[in-house]
C-alpha positions in Angstrom: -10.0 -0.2 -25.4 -9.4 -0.9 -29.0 -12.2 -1.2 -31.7 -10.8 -5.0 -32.5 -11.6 -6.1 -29.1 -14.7 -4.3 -28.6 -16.1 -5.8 -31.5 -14.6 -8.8 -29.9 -16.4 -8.6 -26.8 -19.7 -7.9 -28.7 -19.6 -10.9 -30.7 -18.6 -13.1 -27.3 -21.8 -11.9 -25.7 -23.9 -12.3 -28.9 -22.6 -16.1 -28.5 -23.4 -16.1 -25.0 -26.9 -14.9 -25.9 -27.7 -17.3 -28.4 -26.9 -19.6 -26.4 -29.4 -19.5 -23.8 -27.6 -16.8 -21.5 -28.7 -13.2 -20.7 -26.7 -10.2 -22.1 -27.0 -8.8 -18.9 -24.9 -11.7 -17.0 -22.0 -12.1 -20.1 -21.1 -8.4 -20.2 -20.7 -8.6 -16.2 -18.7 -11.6 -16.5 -16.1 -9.5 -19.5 -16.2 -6.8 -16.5 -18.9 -4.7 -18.5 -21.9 -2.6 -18.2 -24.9 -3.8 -20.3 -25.0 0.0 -21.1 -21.8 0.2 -22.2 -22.3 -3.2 -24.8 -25.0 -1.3 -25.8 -23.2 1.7 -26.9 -20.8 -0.4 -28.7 -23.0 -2.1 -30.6 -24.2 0.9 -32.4 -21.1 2.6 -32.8 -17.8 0.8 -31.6 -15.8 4.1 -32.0 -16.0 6.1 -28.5 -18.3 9.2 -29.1 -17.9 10.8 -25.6 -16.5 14.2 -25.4 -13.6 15.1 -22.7 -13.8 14.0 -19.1 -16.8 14.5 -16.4 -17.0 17.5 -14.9 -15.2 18.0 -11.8 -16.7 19.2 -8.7 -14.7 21.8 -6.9 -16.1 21.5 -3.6 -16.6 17.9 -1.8 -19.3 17.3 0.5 -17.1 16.8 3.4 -16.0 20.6 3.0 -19.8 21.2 3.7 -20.2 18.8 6.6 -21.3 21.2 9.7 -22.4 24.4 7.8 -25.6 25.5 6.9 -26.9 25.8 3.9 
């Protein structure tokens, strides 16, 4: 997502919280994590580094051994 429309997001839950509603409820109903509003109100350029890591080995490999 761009900067322009996070900023735009942040100032539609900014007037969704002054007006009586909880920051909580208007980033759910933009399809957003408090946590991530959050984030982009200190910084709206993404600061996280590469992907998650990946686990090489799922849990259903280990169904039935011992560990």
């Amino acid at each position: 997502m761009c900067s322009d429309l996070r900023a735009i997001c942040i100032e539609l839950i900014k007037e969704a919280n002054l007006n009586g509603c909880r920051k909580e409820i208007a980033s759910k109903d933009c399809g957003l994590c408090i946590k991530t509003i959050e984030r982009w109100e200190k910084n709206l350029i993404d600061l996280r580094n590469g992907r998650r890591p990946f686990l090489p080995i799922s849990f259903q490999s280990l169904r039935g051994k011992k560990l």
